[in-house]
C-alpha positions in Angstrom: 15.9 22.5 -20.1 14.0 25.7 -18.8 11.5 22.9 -17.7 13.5 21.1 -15.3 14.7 23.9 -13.7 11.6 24.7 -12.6 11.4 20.6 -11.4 14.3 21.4 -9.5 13.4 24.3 -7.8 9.9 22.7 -6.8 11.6 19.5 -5.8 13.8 21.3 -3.3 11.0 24.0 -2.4 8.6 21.2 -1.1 11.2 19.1 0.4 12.3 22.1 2.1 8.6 23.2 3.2 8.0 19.3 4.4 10.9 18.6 6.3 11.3 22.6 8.1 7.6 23.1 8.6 4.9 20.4 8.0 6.8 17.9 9.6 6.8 19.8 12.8 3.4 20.7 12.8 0.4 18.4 13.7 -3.3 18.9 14.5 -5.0 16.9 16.9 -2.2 14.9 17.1 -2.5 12.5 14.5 -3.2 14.5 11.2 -0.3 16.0 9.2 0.0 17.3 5.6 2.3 15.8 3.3 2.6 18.4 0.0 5.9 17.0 -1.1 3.8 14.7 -3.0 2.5 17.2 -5.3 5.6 16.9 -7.0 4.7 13.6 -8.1 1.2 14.7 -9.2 3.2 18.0 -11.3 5.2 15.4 -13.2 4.6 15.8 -17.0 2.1 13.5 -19.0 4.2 11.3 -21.0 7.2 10.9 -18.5 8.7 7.3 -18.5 7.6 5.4 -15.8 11.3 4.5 -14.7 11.8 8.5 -14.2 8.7 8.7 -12.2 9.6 6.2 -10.3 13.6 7.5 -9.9 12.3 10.6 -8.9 9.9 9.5 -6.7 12.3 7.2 -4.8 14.5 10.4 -4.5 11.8 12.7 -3.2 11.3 9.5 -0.2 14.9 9.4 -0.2 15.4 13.1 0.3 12.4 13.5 3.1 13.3 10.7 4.7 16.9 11.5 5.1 16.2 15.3 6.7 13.3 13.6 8.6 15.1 10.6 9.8 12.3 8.6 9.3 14.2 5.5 7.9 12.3 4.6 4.3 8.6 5.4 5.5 8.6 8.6 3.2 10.6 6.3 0.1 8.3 3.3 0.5 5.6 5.5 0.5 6.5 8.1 -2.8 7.9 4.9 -4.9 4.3 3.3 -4.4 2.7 6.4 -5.4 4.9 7.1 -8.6 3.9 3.3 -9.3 0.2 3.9 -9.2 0.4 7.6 -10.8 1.7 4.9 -13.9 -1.1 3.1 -13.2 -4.0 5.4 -12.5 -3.2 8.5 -15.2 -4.6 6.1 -18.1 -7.7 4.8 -16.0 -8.3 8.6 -15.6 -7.4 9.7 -19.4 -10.2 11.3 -21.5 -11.0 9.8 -25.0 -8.4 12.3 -26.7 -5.8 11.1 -24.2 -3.2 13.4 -23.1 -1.0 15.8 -24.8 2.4 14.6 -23.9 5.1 17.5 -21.8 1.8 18.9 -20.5 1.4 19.1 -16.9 -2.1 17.8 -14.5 -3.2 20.7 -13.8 -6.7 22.4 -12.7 -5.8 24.9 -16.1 -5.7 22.1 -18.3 -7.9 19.6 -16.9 -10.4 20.9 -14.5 -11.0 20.9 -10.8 -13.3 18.0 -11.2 -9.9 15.7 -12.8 -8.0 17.4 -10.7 -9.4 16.8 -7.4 -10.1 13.1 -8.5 -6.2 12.4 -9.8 -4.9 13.9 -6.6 -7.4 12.7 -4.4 -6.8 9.1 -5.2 -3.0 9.8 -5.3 -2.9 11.0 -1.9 -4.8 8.4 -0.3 -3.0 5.8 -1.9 0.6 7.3 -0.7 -0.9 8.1 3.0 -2.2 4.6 3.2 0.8 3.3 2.3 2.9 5.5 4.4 0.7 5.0 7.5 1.0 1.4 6.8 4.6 1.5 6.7 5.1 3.4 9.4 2.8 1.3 11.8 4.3 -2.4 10.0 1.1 -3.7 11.8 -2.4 -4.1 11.0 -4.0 -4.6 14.4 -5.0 -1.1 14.8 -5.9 -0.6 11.2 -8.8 1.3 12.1 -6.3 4.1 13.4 -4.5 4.0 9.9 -7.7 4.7 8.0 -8.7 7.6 10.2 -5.1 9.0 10.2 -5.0 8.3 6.1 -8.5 10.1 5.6 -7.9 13.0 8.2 -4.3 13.5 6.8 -5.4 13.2 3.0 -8.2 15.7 3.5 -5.4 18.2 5.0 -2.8 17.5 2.1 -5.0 18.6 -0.5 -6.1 21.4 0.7 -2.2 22.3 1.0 -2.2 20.9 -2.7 -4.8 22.7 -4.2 -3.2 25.9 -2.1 0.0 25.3 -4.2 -1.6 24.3 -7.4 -2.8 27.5 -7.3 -0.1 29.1 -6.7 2.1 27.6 -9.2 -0.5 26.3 -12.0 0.7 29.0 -15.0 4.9 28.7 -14.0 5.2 24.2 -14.7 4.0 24.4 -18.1 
């Protein structure tokens, strides 16, 4: 129960930090960080995939409705909570994981790490970029934006991981 207290106070902790202050800031005019994401990466190993994707649809949900952005941040977390399913086993080493622990830089490494988020963040800043332009004439644009944007985000991630790396397990 402890556990999901701490969920909880992260969940609301990053919404609050996305929608009151990396929402309003941008650099060069196009790149923006998106940490609220790190609470998918934080899930446990050995979640159900229907959680992760519940709570990933209420993390969009919950962005999107303090953002006013209309689905862009839902569309963009549910896809992302789809491939964490996906990509956590593609990534697994040959002892798998130890299910209730958290990805983390303690438990895993930088190298896995920077390779699970990495490929998490692209994928959700491709997809939100996507979403957000509904267009793929200037698709160019949405890879730059994606790449610039991704690079930002975990640098904020690994900032936070950091930070909170001994208090999710």
């Amino acid at each position: 129960m402890e556990r999901w207290l701490k969920y909880t106070f992260l969940f609301v902790v990053l919404v609050g930090l996305q929608v009151l202050v990396f929402s309003q800031m941008q650099f060069r005019g196009t790149i923006n960080a998106f940490p609220y994401v790190y609470f998918i990466l934080a899930l446990p190993f050995g979640i159900q995939g229907r959680n992760v994707l519940m709570l990933s649809a209420l993390l969009g949900l919950s962005v999107d409705f303090f953002s006013g952005t209309m689905g862009v941040h839902m569309a963009a977390a549910v896809f992302a909570g789809f491939f964490r399913i996906v990509l956590l086993p593609a990534l697994s080493p040959q002892g798998d994981y130890e299910v209730g622990t958290v990805p983390s830089v303690r438990d895993n490494g930088w190298s896995w790490f920077l390779r699970y988020s990495g490929f998490m963040v692209l994928t959700h800043h491709l997809v939100l970029y996507l979403v957000e332009s509904f267009s793929f004439s200037n698709f160019s644009m949405i890879l730059v934006n994606t790449l610039q944007s991704s690079v930002l985000t975990l640098l904020v991630i690994s900032i936070i991981q950091t930070a909170v790396k001994k208090n999710l397990s």
